[in-house]
N, CA, C and O atoms as a CHARMM CRD file, in Angstrom:
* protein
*
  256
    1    1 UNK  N    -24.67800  10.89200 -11.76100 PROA 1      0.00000
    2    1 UNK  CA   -24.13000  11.33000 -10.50400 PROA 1      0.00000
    3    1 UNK  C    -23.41100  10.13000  -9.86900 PROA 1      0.00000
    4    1 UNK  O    -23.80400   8.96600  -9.80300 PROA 1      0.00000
    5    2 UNK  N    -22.20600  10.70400  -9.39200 PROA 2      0.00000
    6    2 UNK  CA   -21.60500   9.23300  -8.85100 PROA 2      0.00000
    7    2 UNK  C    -21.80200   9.33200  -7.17500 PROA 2      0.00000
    8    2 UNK  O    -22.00500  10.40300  -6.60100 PROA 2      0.00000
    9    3 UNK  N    -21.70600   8.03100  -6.49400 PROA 3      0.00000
   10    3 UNK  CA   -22.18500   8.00500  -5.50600 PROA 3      0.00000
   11    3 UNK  C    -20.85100   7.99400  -4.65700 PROA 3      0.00000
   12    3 UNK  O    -19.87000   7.45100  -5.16400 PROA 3      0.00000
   13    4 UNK  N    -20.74300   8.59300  -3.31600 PROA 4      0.00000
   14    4 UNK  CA   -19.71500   8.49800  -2.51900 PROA 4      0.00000
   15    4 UNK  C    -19.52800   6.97000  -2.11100 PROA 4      0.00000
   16    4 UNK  O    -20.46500   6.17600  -2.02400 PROA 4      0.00000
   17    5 UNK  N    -18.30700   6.69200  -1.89400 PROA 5      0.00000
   18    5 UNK  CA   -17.88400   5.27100  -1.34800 PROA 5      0.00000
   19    5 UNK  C    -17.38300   5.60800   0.09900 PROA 5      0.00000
   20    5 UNK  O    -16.59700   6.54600   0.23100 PROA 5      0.00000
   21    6 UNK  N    -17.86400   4.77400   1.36800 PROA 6      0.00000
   22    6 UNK  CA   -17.29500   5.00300   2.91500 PROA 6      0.00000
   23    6 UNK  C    -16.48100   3.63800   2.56100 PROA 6      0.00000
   24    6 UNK  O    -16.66400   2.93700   3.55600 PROA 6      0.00000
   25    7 UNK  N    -15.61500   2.85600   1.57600 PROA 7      0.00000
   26    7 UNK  CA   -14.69600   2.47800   1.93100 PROA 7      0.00000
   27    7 UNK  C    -13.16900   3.15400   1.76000 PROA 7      0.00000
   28    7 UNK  O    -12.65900   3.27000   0.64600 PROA 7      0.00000
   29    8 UNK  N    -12.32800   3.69500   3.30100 PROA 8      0.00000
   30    8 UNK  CA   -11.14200   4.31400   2.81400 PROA 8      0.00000
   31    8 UNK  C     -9.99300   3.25500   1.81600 PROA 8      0.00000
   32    8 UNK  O    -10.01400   2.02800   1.71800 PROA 8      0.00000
   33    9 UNK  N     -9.44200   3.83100   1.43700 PROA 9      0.00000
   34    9 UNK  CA    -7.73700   2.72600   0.82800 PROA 9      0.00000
   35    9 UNK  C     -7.12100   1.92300   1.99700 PROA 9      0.00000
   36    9 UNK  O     -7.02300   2.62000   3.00700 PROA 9      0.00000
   37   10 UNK  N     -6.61100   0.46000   2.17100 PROA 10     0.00000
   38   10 UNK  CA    -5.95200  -0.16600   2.95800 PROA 10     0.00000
   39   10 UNK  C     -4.89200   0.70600   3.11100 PROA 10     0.00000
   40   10 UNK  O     -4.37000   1.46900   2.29800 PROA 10     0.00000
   41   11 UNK  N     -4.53600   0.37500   4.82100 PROA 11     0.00000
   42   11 UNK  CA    -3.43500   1.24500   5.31500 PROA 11     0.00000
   43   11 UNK  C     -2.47500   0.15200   6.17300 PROA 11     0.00000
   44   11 UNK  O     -2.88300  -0.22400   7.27200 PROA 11     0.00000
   45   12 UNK  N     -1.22500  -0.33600   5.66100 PROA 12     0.00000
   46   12 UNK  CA     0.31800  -1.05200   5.87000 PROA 12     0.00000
   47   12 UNK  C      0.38500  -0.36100   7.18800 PROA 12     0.00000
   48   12 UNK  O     -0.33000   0.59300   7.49200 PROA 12     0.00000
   49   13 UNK  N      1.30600  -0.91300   7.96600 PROA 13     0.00000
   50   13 UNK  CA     2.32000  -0.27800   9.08400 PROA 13     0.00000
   51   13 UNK  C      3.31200  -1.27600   8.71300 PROA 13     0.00000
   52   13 UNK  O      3.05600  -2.44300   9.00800 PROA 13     0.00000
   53   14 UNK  N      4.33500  -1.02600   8.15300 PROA 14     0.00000
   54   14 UNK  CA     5.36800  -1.71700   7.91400 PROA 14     0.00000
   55   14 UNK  C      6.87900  -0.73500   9.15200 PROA 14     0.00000
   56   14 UNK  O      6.87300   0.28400   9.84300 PROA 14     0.00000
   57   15 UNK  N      7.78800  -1.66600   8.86000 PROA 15     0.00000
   58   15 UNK  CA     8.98200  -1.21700   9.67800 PROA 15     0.00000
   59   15 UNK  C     10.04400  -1.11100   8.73200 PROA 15     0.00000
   60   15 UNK  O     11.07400  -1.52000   9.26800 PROA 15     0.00000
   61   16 UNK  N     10.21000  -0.80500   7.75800 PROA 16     0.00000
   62   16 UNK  CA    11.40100  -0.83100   6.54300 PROA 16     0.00000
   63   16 UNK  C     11.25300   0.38000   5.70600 PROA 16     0.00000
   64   16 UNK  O     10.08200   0.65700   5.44100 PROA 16     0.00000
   65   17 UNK  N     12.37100   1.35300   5.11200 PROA 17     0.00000
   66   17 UNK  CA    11.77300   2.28400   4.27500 PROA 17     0.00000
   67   17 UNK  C     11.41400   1.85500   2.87700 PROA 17     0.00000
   68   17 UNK  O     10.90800   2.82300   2.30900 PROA 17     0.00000
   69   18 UNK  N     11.47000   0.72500   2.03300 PROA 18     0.00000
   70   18 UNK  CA    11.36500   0.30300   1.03300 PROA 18     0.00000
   71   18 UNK  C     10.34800  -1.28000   1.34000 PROA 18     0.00000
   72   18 UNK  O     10.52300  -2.23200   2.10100 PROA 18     0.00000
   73   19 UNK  N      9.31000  -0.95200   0.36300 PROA 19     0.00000
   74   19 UNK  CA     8.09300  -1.67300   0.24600 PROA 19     0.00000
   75   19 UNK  C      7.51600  -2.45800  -0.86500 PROA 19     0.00000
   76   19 UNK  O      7.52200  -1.89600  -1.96000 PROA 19     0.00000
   77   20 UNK  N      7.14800  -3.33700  -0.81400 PROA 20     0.00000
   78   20 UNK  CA     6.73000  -3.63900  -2.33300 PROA 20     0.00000
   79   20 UNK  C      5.15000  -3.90300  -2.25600 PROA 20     0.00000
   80   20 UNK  O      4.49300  -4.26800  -1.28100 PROA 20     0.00000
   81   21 UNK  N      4.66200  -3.56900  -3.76900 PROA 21     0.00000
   82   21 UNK  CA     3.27100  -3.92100  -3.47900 PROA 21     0.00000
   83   21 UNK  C      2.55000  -4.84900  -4.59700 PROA 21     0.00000
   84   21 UNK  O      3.06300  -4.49900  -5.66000 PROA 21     0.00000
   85   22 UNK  N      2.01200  -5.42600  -4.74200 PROA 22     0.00000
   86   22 UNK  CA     1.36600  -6.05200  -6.07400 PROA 22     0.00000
   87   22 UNK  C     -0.14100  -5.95200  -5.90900 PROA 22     0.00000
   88   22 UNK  O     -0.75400  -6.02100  -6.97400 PROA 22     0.00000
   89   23 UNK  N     -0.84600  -5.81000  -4.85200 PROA 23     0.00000
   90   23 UNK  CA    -2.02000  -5.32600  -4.90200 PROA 23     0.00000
   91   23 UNK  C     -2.72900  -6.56400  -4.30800 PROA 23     0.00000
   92   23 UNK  O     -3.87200  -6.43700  -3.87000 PROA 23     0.00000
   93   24 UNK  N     -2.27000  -7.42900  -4.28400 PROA 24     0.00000
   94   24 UNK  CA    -2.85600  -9.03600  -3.35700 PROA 24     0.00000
   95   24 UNK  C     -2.28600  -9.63300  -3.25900 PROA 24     0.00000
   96   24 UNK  O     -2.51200 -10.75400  -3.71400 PROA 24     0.00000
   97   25 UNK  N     -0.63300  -9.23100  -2.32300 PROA 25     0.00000
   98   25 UNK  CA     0.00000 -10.32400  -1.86800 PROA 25     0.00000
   99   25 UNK  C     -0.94200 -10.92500  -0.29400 PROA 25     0.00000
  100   25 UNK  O     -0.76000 -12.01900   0.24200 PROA 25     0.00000
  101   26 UNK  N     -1.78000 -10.00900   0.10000 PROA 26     0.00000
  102   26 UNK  CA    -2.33200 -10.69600   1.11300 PROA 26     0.00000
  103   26 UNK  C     -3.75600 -11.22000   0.68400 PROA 26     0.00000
  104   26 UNK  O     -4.65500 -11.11800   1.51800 PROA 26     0.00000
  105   27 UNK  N     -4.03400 -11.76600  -0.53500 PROA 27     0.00000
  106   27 UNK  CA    -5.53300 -12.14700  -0.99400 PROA 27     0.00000
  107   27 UNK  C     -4.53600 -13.83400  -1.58700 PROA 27     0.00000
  108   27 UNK  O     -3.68900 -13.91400  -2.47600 PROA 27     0.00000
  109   28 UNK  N     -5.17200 -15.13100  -0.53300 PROA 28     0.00000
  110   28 UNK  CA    -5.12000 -16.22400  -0.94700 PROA 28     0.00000
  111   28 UNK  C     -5.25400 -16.79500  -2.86700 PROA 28     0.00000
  112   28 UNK  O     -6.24400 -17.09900  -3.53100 PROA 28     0.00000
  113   29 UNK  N     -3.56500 -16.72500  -3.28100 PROA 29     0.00000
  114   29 UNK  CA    -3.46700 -17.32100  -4.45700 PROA 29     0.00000
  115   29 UNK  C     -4.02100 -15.92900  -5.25800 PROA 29     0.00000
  116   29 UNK  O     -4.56800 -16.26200  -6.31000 PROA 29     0.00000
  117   30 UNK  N     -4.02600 -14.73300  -5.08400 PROA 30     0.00000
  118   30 UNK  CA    -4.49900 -13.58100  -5.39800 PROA 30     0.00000
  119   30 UNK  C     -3.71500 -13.34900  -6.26400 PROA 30     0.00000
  120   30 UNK  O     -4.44600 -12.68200  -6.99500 PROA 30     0.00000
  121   31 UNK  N     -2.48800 -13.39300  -6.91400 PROA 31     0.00000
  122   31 UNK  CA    -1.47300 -13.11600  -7.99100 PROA 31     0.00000
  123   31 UNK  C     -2.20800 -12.06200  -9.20000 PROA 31     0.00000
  124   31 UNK  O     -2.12400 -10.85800  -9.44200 PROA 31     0.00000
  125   32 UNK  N     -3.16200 -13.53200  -9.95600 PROA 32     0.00000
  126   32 UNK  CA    -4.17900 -13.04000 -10.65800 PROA 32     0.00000
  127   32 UNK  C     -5.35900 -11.63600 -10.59400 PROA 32     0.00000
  128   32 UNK  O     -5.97500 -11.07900 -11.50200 PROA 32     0.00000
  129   33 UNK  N     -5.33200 -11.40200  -9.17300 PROA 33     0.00000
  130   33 UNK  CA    -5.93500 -10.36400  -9.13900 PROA 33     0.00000
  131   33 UNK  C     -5.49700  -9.22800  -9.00000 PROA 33     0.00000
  132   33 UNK  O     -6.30500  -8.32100  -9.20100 PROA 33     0.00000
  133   34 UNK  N     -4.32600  -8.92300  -8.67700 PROA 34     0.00000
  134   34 UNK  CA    -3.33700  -7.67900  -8.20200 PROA 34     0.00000
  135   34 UNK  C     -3.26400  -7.05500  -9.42400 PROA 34     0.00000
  136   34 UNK  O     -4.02000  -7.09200 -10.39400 PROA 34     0.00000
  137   35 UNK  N     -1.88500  -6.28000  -9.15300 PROA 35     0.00000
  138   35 UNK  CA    -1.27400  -6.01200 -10.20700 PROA 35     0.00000
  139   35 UNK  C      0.02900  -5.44500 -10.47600 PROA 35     0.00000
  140   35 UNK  O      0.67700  -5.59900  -9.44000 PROA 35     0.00000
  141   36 UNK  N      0.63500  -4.95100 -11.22200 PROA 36     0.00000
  142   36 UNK  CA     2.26300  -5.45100 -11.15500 PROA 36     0.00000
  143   36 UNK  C      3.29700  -5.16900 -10.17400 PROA 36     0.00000
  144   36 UNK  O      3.07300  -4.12300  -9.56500 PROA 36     0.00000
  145   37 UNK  N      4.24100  -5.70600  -9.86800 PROA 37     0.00000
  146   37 UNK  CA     4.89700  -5.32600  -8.44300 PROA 37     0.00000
  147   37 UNK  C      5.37400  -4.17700  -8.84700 PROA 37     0.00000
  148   37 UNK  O      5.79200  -3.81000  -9.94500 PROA 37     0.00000
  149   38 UNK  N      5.25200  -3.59000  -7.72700 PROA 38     0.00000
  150   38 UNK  CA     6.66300  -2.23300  -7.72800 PROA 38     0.00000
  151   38 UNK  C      7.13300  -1.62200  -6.26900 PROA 38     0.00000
  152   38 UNK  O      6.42200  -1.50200  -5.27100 PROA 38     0.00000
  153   39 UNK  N      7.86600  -1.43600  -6.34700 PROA 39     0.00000
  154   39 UNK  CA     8.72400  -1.28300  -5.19800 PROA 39     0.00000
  155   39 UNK  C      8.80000   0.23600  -4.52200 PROA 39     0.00000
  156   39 UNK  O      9.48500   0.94700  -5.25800 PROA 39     0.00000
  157   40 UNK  N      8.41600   0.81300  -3.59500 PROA 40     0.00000
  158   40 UNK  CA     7.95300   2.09700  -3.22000 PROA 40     0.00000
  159   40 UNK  C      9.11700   2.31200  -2.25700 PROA 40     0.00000
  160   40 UNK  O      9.70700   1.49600  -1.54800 PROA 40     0.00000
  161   41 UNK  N      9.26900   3.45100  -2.39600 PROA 41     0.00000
  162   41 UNK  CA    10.42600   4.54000  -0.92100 PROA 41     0.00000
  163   41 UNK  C      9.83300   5.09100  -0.42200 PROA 41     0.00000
  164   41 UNK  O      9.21600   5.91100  -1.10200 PROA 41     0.00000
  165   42 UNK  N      9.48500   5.08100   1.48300 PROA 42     0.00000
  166   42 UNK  CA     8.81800   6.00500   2.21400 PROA 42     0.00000
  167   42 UNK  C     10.13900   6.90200   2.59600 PROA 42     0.00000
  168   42 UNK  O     11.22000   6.54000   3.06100 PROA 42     0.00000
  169   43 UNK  N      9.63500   8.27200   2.21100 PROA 43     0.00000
  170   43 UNK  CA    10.88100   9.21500   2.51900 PROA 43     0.00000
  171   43 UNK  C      9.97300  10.06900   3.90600 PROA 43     0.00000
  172   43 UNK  O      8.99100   9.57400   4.46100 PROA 43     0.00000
  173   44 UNK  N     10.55700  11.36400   4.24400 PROA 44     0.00000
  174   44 UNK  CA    10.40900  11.77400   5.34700 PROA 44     0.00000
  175   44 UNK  C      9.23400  12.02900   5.66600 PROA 44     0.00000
  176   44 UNK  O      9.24200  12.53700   6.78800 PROA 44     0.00000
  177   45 UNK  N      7.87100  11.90900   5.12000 PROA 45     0.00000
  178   45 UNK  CA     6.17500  12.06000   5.27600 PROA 45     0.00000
  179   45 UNK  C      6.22100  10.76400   6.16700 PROA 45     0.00000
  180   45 UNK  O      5.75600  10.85500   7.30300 PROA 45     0.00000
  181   46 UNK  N      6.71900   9.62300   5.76300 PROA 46     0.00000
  182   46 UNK  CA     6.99100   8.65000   6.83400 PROA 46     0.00000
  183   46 UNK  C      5.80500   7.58600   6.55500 PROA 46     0.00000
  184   46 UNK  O      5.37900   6.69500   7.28900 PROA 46     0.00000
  185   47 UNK  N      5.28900   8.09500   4.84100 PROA 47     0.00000
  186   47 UNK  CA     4.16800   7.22200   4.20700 PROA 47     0.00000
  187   47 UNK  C      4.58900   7.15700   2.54700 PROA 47     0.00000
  188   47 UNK  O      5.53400   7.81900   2.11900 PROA 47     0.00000
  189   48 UNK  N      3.87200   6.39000   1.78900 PROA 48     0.00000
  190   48 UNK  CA     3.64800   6.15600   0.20300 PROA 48     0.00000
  191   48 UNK  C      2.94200   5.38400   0.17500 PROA 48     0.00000
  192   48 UNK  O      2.89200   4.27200   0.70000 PROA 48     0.00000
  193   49 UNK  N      1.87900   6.29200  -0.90000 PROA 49     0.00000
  194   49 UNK  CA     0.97200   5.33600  -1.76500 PROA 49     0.00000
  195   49 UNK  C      1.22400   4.60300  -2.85700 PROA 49     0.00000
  196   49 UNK  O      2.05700   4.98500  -3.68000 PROA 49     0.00000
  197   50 UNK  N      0.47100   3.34900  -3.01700 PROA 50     0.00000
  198   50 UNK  CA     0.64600   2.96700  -4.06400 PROA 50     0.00000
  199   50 UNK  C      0.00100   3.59200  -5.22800 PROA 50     0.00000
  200   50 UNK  O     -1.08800   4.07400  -4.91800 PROA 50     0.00000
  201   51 UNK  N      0.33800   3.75600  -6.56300 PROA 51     0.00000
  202   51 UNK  CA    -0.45100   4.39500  -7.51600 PROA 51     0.00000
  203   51 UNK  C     -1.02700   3.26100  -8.20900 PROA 51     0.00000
  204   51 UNK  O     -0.75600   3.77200  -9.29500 PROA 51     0.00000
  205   52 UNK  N     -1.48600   2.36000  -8.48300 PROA 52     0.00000
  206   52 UNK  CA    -2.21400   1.22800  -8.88400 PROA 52     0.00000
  207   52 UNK  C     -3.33500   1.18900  -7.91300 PROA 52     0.00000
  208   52 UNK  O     -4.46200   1.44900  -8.33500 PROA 52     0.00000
  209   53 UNK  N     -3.10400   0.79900  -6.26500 PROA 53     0.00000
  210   53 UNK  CA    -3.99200   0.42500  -5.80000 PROA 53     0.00000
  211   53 UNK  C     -4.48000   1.27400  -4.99500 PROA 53     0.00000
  212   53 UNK  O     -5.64200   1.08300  -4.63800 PROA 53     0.00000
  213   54 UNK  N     -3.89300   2.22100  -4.57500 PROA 54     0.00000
  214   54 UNK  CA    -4.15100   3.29500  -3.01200 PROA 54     0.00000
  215   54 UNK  C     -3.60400   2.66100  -1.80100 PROA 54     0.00000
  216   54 UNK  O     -3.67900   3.23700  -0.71500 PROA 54     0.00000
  217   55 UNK  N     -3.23100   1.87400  -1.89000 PROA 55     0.00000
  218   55 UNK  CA    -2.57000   1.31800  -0.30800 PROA 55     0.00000
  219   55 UNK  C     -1.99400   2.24700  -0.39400 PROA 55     0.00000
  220   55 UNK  O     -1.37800   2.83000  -1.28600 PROA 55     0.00000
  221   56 UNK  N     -2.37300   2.50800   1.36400 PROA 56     0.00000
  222   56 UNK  CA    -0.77000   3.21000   1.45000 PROA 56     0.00000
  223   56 UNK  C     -0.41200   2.36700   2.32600 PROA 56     0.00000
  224   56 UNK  O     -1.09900   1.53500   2.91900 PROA 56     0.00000
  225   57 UNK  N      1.42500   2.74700   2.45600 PROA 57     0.00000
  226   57 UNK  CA     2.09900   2.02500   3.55600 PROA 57     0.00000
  227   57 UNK  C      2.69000   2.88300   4.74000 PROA 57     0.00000
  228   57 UNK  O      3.54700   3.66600   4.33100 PROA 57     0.00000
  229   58 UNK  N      2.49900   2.93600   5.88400 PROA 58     0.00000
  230   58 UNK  CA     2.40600   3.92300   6.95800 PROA 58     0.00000
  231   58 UNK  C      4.05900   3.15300   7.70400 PROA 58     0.00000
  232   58 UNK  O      4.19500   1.96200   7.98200 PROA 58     0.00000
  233   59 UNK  N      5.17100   4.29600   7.88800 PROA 59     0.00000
  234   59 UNK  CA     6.36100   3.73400   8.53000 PROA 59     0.00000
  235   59 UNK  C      6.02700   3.70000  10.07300 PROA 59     0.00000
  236   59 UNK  O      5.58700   4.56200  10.83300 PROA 59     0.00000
  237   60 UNK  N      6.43500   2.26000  10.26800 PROA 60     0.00000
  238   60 UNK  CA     6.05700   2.72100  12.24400 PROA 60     0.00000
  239   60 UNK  C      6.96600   3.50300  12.49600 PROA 60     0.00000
  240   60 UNK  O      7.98000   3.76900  11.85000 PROA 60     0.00000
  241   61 UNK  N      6.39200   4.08900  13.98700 PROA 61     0.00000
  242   61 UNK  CA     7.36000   4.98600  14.70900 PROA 61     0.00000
  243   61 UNK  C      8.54500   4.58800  15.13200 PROA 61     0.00000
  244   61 UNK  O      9.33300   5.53400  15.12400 PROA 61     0.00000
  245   62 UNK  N      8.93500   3.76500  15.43500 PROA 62     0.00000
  246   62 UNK  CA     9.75200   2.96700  15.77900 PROA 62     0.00000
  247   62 UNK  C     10.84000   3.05200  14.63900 PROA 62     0.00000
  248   62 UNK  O     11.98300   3.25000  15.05000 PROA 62     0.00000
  249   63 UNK  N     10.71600   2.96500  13.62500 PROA 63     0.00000
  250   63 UNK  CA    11.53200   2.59300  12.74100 PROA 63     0.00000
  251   63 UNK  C     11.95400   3.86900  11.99900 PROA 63     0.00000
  252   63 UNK  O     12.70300   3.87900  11.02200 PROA 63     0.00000
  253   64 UNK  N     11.28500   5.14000  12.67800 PROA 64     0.00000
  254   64 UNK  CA    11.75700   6.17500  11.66300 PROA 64     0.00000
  255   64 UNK  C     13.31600   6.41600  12.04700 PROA 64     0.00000
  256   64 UNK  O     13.99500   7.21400  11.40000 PROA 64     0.00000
């Protein structure tokens, strides 16, 4: 039986429709731990997940 996890996926507020992610650009010297970049389009949901890590990246309001 697997056990539920109460941690959700990290959630971005970025201001740009195009994002990149590697999975630890914000983990000190983290390179090694991520994983490969790729470059995401938030279209009109005004979000995208990453499929590697679950981030998602949330567009501010501002910027839609």
């Amino acid at each position: 039986m697997t056990q539920p996890t109460d941690t959700a996926p990290e959630t971005v507020i970025v201001h740009t429709h195009r994002v990149k992610c590697d999975g630890a650009s914000d983990v000190r010297g983290g390179a090694a731990l991520g994983h490969p970049r790729v470059w995401l389009e938030i279209d009109e949901k005004g979000y995208v997940d990453c499929g590697y890590c679950d981030r998602r990246f949330v567009l501010d309001g501002a910027a839609h």
